[in-house]
C-alpha positions as CSV (number, residue, x, y, z in Angstrom):
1,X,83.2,78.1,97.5
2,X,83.8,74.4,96.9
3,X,86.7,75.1,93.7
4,X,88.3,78.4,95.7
5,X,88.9,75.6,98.6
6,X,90.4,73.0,96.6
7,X,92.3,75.5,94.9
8,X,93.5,76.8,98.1
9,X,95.1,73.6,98.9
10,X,98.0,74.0,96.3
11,X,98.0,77.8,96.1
12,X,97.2,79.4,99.2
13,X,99.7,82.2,100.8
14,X,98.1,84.1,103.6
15,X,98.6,80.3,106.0
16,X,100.2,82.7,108.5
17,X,99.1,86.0,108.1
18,X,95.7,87.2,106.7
19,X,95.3,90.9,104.6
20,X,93.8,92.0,107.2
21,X,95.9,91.1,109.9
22,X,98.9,92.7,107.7
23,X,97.1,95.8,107.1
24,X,96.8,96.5,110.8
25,X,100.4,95.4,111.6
26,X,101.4,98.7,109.1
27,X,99.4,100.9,110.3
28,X,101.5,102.7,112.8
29,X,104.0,103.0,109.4
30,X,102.1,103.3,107.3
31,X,100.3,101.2,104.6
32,X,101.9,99.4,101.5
33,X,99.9,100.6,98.3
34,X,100.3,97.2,96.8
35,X,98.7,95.5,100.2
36,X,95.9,98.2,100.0
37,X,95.3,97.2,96.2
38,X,95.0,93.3,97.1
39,X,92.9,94.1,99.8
40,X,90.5,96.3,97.6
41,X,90.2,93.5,95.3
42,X,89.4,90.7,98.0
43,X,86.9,93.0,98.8
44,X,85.1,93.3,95.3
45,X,85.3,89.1,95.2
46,X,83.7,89.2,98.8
47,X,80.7,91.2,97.5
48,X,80.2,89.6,94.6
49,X,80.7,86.0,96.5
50,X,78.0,87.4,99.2
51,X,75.4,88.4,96.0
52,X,75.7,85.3,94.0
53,X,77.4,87.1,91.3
54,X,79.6,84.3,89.7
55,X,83.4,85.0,89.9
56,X,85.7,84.9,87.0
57,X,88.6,82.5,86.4
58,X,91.3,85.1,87.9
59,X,89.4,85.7,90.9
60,X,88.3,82.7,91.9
61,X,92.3,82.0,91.9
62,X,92.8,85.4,93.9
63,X,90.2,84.4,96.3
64,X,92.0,81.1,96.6
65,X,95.5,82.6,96.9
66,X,93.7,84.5,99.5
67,X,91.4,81.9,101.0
68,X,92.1,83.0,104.8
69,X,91.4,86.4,104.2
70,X,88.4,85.8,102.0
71,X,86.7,83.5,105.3
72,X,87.9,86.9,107.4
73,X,85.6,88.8,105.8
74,X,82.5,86.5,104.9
75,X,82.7,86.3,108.6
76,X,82.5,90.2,109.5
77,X,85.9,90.2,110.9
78,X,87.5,93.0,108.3
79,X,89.2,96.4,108.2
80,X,87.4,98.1,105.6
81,X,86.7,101.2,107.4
82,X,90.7,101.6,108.5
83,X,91.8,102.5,105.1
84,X,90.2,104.2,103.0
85,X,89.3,103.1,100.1
């Protein structure tokens, strides 16, 4: 967690407005496929980050681009079962 953090410093880009928090914005219109893919793959970092699976190179950068949404769902606050996935 220590490397996505400092990483997070220099690349982060959800400061204002988390996945999640996106995701239910659209709802009413409808969601963005691209936003549903992201999301699906913060998801499969989350798990793996909760069962001490190491993380590649390219996640551990997605999970730092990311690093608001990432603490979102380590702390139970997610939308997994509004989409479907």
């Amino acid at each position: 967690m220590l490397k996505i953090k400092i990483h997070s410093w220099f690349i982060q880009a959800d400061t204002n407005a988390s996945l999640q928090f996106r995701i239910r914005l659209q709802m009413e219109e409808g969601i963005n496929p691209e936003l549903v893919k992201k999301y699906t793959k913060l998801l499969s970092c989350a798990d793996k980050f909760l069962l001490n699976t190491n993380l590649s190179y390219n996640e551990t950068l997605f999970c730092a681009r990311y690093f608001q949404s990432l603490k979102n769902e380590l702390a139970g606050r997610t939308v997994r079962h509004l989409i479907n996935l």
